[in-house]
C-alpha positions in Angstrom: 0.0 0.0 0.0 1.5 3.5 -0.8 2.2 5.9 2.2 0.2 8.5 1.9 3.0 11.3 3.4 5.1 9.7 0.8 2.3 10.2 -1.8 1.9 13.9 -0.6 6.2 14.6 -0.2 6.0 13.4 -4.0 3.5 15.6 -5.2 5.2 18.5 -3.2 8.3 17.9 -4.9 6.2 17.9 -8.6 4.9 21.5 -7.6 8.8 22.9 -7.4 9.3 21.6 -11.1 9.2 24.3 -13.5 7.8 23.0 -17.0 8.0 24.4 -20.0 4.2 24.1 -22.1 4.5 23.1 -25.4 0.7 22.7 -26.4 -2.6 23.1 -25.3 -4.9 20.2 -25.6 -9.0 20.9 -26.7 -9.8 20.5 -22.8 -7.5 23.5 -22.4 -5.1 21.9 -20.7 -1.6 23.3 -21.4 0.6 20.2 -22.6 4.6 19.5 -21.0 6.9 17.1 -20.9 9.2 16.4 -17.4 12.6 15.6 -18.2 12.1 12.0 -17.9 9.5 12.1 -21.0 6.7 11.9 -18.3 3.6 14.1 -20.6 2.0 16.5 -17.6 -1.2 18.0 -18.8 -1.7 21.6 -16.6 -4.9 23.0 -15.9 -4.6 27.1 -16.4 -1.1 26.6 -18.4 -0.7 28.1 -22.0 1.6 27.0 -24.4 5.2 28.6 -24.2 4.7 29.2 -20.5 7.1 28.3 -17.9 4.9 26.9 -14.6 5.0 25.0 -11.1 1.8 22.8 -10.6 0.6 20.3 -8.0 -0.7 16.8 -9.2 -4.2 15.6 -8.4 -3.9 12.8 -10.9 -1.4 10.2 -11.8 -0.9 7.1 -14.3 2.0 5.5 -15.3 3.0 7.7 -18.4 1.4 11.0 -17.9 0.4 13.0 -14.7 -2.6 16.1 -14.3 -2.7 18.9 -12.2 -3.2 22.5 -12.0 -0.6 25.6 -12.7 0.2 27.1 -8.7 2.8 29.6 -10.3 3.7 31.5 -13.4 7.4 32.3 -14.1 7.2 33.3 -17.8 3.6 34.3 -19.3 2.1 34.0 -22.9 1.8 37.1 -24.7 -1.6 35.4 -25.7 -3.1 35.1 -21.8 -5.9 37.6 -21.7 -8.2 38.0 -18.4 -11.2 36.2 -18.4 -14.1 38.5 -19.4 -16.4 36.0 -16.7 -15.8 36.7 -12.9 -16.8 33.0 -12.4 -14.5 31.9 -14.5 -10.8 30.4 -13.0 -9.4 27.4 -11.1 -10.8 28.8 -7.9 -13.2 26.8 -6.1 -16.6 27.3 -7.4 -15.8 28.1 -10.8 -18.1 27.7 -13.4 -16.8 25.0 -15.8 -19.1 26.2 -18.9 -16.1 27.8 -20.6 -12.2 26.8 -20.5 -10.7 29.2 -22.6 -11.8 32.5 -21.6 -7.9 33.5 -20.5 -6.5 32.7 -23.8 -6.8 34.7 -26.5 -9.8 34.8 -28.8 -7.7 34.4 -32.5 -5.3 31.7 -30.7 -8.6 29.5 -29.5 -9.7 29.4 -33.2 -6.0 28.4 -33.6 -5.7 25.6 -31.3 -9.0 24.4 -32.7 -8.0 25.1 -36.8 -4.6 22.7 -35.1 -7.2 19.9 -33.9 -9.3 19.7 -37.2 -6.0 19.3 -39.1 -4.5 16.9 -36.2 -7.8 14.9 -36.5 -8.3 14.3 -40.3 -4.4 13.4 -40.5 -3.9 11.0 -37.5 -7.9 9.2 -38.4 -8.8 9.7 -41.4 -4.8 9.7 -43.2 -7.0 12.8 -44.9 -4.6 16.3 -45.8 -7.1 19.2 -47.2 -6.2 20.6 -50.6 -6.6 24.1 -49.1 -7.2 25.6 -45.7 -10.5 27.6 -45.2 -10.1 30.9 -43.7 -12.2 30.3 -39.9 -15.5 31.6 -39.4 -15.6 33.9 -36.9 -18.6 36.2 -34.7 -19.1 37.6 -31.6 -16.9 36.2 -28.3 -19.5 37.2 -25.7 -23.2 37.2 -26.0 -23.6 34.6 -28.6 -25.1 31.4 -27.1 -29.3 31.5 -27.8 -29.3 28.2 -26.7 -28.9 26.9 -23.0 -29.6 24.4 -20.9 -30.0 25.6 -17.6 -29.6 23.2 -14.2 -31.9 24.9 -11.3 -31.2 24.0 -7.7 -33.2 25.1 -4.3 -30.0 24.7 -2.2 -32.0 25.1 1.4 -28.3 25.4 3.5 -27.9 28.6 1.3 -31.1 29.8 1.8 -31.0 30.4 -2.2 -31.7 29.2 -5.6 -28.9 28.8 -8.0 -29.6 28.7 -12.0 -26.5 28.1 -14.0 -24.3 25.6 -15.4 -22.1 23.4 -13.0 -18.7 23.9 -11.3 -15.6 22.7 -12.8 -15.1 18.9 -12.5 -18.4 18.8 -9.8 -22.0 18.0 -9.4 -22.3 21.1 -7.8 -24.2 24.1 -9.8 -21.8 27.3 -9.2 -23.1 30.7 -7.9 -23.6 32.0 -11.0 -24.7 36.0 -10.8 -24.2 37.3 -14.7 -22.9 34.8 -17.9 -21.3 36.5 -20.3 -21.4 34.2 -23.5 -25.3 34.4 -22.9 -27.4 37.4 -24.6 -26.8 40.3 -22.1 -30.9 40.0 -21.2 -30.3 37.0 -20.4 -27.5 37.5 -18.0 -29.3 40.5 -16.7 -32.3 38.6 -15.8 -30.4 35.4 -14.1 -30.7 36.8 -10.4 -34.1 37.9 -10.9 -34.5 34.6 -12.0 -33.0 32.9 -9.0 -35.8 34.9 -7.0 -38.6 33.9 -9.0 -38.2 30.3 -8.6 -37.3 30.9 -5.0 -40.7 32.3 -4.6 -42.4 29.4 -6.2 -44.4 26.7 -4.5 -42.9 24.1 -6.7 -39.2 25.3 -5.5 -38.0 22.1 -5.0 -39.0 20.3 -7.7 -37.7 22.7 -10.8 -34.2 20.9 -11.9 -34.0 22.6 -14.9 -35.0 25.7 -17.4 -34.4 25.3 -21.1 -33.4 28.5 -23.0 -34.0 29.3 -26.6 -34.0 32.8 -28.1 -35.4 34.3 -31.5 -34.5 36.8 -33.7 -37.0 39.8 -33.9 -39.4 40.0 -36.4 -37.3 41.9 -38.2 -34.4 40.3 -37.7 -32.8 42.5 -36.1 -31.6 42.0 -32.7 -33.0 39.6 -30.1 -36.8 38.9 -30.1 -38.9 35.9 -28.2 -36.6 34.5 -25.2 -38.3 31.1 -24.7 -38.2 29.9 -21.0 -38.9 26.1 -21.0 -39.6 25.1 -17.0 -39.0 21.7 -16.4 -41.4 20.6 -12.9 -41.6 17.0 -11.6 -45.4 18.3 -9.9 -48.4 20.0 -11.5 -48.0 23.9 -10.8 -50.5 25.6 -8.4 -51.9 28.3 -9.4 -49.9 31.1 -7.5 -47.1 29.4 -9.2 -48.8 30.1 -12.8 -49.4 33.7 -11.6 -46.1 34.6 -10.7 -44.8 33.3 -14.2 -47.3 35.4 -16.0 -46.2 38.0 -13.9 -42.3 37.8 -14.0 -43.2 37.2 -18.2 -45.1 40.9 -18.4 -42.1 42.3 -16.4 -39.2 41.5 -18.5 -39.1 42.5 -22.7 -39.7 38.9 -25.0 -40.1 36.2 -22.1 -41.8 33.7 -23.1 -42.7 30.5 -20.6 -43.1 26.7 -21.9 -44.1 24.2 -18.9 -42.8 20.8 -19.8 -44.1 18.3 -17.5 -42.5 14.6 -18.6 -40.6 14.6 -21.6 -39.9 16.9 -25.0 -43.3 16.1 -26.4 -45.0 17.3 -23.0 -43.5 20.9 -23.5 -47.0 23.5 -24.2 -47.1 27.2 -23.8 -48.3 29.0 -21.2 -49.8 31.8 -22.5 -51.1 31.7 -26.2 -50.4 34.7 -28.4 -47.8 36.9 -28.8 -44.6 36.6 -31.4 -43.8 33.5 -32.5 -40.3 32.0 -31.9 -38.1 32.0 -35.1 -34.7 33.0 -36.8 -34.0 34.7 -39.5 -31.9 33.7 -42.7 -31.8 37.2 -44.5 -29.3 36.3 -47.2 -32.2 33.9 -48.5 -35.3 35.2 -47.5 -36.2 32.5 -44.7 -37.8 32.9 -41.8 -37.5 29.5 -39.9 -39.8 29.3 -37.1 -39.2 26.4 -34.2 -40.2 25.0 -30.6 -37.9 25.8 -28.1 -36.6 22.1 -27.7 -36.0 21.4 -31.6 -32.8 21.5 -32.4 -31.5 24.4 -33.6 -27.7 26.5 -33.6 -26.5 27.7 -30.3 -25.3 30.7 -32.1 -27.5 32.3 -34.8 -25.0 34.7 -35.4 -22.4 32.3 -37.1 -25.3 29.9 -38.2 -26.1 33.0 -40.8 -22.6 33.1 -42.4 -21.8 29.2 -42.0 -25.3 28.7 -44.3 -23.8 31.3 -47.1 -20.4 29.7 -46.9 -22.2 25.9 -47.1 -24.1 27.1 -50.3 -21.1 28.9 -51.8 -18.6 26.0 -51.2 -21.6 23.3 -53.2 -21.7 26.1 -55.8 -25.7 24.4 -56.8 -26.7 25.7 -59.6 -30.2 25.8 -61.1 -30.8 22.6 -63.0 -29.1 20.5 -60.4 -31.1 18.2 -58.0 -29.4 18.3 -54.0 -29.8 16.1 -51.1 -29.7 17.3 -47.6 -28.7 14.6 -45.1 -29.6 15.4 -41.3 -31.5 17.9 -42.8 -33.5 18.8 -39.2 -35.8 21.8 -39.9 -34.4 22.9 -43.2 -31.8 25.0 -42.0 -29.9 24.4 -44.6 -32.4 22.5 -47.1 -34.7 26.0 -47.6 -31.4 28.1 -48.9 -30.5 25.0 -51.3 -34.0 25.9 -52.3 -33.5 29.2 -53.5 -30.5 28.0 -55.5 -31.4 24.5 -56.9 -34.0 22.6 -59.5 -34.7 20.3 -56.8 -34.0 19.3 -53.1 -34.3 16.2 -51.1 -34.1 16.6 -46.8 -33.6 13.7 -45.2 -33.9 13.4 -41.3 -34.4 10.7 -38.8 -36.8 12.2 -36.6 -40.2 12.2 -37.5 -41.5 15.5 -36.0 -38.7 17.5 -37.1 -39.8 16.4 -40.9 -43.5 17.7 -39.9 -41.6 21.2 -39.3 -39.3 21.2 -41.6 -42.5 20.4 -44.4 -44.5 23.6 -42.3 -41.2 25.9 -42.7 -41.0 24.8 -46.2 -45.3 26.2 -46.9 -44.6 29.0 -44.7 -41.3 29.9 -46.8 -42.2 28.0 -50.0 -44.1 31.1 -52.2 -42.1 34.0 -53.9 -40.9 37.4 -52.4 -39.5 40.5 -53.7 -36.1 39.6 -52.9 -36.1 35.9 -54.2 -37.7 33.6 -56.6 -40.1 30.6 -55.2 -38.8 27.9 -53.5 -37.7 25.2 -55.7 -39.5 21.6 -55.6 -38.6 20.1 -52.0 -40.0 17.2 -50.2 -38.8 15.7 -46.6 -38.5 12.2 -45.4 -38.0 10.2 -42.4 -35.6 8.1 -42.4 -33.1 5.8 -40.1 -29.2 7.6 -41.1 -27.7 5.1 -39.1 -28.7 2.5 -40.7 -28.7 3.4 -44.3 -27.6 0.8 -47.1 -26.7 1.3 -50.6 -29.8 0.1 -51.8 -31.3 2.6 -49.9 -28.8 5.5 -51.7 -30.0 4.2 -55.0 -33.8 4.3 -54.2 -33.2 8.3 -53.1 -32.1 8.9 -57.2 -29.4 10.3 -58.4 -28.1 14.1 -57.0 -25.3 16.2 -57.9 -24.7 17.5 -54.7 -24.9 16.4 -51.2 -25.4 18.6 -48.1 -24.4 16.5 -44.8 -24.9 18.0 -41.6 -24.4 15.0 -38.7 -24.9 15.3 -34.7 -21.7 13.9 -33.0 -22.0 10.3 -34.2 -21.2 11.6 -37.3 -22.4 9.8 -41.1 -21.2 6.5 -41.0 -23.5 4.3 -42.5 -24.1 7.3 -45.1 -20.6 7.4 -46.2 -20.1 3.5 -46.1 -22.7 3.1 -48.2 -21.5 5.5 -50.4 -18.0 3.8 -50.9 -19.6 0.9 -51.2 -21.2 1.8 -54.3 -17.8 2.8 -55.6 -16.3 -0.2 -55.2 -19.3 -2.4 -56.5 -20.8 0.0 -59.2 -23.2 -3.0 -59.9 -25.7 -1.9 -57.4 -25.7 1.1 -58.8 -28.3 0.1 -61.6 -28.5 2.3 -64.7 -29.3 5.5 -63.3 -27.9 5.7 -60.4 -24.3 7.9 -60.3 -22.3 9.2 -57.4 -22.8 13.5 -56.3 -19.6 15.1 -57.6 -19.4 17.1 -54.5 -20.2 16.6 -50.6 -20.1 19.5 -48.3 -20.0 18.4 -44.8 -20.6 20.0 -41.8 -19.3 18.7 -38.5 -20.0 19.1 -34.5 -17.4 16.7 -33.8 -13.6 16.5 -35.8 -13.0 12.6 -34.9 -16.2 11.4 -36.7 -15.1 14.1 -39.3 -12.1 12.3 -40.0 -13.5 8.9 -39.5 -15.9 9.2 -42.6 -13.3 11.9 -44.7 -11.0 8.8 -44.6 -14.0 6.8 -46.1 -14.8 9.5 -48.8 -11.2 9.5 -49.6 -9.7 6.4 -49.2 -12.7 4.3 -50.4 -15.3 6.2 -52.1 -13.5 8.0 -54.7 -13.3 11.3 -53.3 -10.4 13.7 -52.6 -10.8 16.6 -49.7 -10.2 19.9 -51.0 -11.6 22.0 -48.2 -11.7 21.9 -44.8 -12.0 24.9 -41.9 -12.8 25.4 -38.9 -16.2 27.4 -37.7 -16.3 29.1 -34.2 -19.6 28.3 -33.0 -18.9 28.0 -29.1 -15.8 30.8 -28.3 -14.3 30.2 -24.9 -15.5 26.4 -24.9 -13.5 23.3 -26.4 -15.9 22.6 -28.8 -14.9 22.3 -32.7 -17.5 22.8 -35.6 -15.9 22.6 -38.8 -16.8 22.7 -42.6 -15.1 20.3 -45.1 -15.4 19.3 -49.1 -15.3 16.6 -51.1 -14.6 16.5 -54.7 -15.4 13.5 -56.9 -11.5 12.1 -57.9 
């Protein structure tokens, strides 16, 4: 058994080493090496600093812990622009890289896309995109918030959690969501703290709208989650916090997504804008939509450029959700094709398409589209035949990525006999990624097995100050 002063005389004697970061990893952990070739991953450390750090986590080949001091500092370290973000207990562990620089977090995630498609897929892109870049702070419409009646406090906290903890942290303003938002999160707090039904609200939803002009922030959708019917005081004071403060909007949601209703019918409906193509796209709070609408706009227009569709071509969107992308491809293409595996997203995406579907003075009528529902994850390349013939895919994949799709595909590359007469391969696939390991995953397949070489690929800043990657990549037919 190991001595545990002997455990703690170790780790005191790994604080006094000074390390040199080389990297930082996409948890934003600053990457060293210890002069035995031991890899140390430092909570707090840039790269090209010199730090001391204490251990709190040790394997055979590579030790964690947290920076304790500072001896040379990166010209990229910026203070944090949230007072609840840090290492200090409490912390809020929404965001992790609030003290680095905004253009060198777009860097370490441009170095991760790359690092990805080489090391999984064996894929090198023909050309580098430039990144897509929007606001650092107030961007996120989307939220989900935990709620906690914490009786030893004698409070409610709303939020997201601590860092590495259960716990929710004291959160007082949130910078990252739209500055109403953040404004309105102790009021908040003393809402649900007033409540009957204190104790059993875990959770508030958040989705925000443009305005009906789309300009600015419009409906700000409040989705309650309560494990017990609401009295009626509780129902009151809702209504009544809702007439106080400018575009809230409360949804009760009682068991599951399909028990979310409105509270109070009337009012402006909950939608965002697509100016570039005329499209208004309206949606429930809990369909799935882009945290941030700002980048969503110019990652749309650089989608459609990149497929370059033209008007006699036919185009198939894959993961196709509400038509956030199939309704532009619209306004460009003879025909269009969304595909989606959930059933009640088709039903809106088919609504969005009447709502959108006549002509207006700034575009022509929407172009021939129909949506289907269909299992992605288990697709065949019978199944790819059977959809016809397109020249251009769209694929837009949650996290688990387009496996099936793209197998399918190579497969009928390599057997063109189930092809049947008609049938031929889309000379280009633009694909749009949440998640860079399935990215390279199916790019290898494209390239490596269906025929296709990658000739674009960038990276799209949808969550600044987080580890997350979007990206954008494309695939010509070889």
């Amino acid at each position: 058994m190991t001595d545990p002063k002997a455990k703690n005389e170790e780790q005191q004697r790994s604080s006094d080493e000074w390390l040199q970061v080389e990297s930082l990893d996409l948890d934003a952990q600053g990457v060293a090496h210890k002069a035995d070739g031991m890899v140390v991953f430092v909570e707090g450390a840039l790269p090209f600093e010199e730090v001391q750090f204490n251990v709190h986590r040790k394997k055979n080949n590579w030790e964690q812990g947290t920076v304790t001091k500072i001896g040379r500092e990166s010209s990229q370290r910026v203070r944090p622009g949230c007072p609840h973000f840090g290492l200090h207990p409490g912390a809020c562990g929404g965001c992790k890289m609030q003290h680095l620089e905004a253009a060198a977090q777009v860097a370490v995630k441009q170095r991760a896309l790359e690092d990805n498609l080489w090391h999984l897929g064996k894929v090198r892109p023909d050309n580098i995109l430039r990144p897509l870049e929007g606001p650092a702070w107030h961007y996120r419409y989307r939220a989900r918030l935990s709620v906690r009646h914490v009786v030893k406090k004698g409070t409610v906290l709303i939020g997201f959690h601590e860092r590495k903890s259960r716990y929710l942290a004291d959160m007082k303003v949130c910078p990252v969501l739209p500055l109403q938002v953040s404004d309105m999160l102790m009021p908040l707090r003393e809402l649900i703290g007033s409540l009957d039904a204190r104790d059993t609200c875990p959770q508030i939803e958040l989705a925000c709208g443009d305005a009906a002009d789309g300009l600015g922030l419009g409906v700000i959708a409040l989705v309650l989650r309560h494990l017990e019917p609401l009295s009626g005081a509780d129902i009151d004071r809702l209504k009544a916090f809702a007439a106080q403060h400018q575009g809230v909007q409360w949804w009760l949601q009682a068991k599951g997504p399909d028990s979310v209703k409105l509270l109070e019918e009337g009012g402006p409906a909950l939608a965002y804008e697509l100016p570039e193509f005329g499209v208004r796209m309206p949606f429930k709070p809990t369909d799935f939509t882009q945290v941030n609408p700002h980048i969503n706009r110019v990652l749309v227009s650089r989608a459609l450029r990149l497929l370059d569709v033209r008007s006699d071509e036919r185009v198939i969107d894959w993961f196709c959700g509400l038509g956030n992308f199939t309704l532009p491809l619209a306004t460009r293409a003879r025909e269009v094709l969304g595909i989606e595996g959930s059933d009640t997203l088709v039903a809106r995406a088919t609504q969005n398409l009447e709502r959108n579907r006549p002509a207006t003075a700034g575009r022509r009528a929407l172009a021939a589209t129909r949506f289907v529902a269909r299992n992605l994850f288990e697709m065949t390349p019978e199944m790819l035949v059977a959809d016809g013939p397109a020249e251009k895919w769209l694929v837009d994949p949650p996290r688990e990525g387009a496996f099936a799709l793209t197998k399918a595909l190579a497969d009928l590359h390599q057997q063109p006999e189930l092809r049947g007469k008609s049938w031929v391969p889309p000379r280009r696939i633009v694909y749009v990624s949440c998640n860079p390991s399935t990215l390279a995953r199916d790019a290898g397949l494209l390239v490596h097995q269906a025929g296709y070489g990658c000739t674009f690929a960038g990276v799209v800043n949808m969550f600044p100050h987080t580890a997350h990657v979007e990206s954008i990549a494309v695939f010509d037919l070889a």
